[in-house]
C-alpha positions, -999 to +999 in steps of 0.1 A: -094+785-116-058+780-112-058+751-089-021+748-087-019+786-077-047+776-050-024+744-038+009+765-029-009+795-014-026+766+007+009+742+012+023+779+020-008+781+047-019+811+030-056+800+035-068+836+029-056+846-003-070+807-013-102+815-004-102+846-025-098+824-054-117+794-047-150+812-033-153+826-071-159+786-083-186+766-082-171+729-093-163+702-072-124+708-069-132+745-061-157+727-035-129+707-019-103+730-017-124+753-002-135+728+026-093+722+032-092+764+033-116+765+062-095+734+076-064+754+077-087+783+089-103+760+119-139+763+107-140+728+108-180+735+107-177+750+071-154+729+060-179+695+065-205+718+048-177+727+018-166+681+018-206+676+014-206+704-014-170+683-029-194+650-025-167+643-001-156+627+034-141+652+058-112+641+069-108+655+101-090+686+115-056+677+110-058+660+078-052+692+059-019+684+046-024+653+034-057+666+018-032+689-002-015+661-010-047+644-026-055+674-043-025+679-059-023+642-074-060+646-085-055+677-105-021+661-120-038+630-130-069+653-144-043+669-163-025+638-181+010+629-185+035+655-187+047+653-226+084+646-219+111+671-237+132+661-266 
């Protein structure tokens, strides 16, 4: 899964083309950006289901932008330090 691809679309509040990619994944990232893509979408009901699958607090309803926020430093730390150019 491109996770970053998944982060803009949902930054860009493009919550559907998000959920195309995430509802194809099965691992705990996929699980909680899919709960913050039925955040954005207001099925704040799937969501909670989507934070329990993520192992997971929901946040809340408006909490969907700093949930981005999270995501994005998660996979960047996942990911390591970027080698620096010489």
């Amino acid at each position: 899964m491109n996770s970053t691809r998944v982060l803009d679309l949902l930054e860009a509040g493009d919550w559907k083309a998000a959920h195309e990619i995430v509802q194809k994944e099965s691992s705990t990232l996929a699980a909680w950006l899919h709960g913050i893509v039925h955040i954005l979408e207001g099925d704040l009901d799937n969501a909670r289901g989507w934070y329990r699958k993520a192992e997971r607090d929901f946040p809340g309803a408006d909490a969907a932008k700093a949930e981005i926020a999270a995501a994005r430093r998660a996979v960047a730390a996942d990911r390591g330090p970027t080698p620096s150019a010489h």
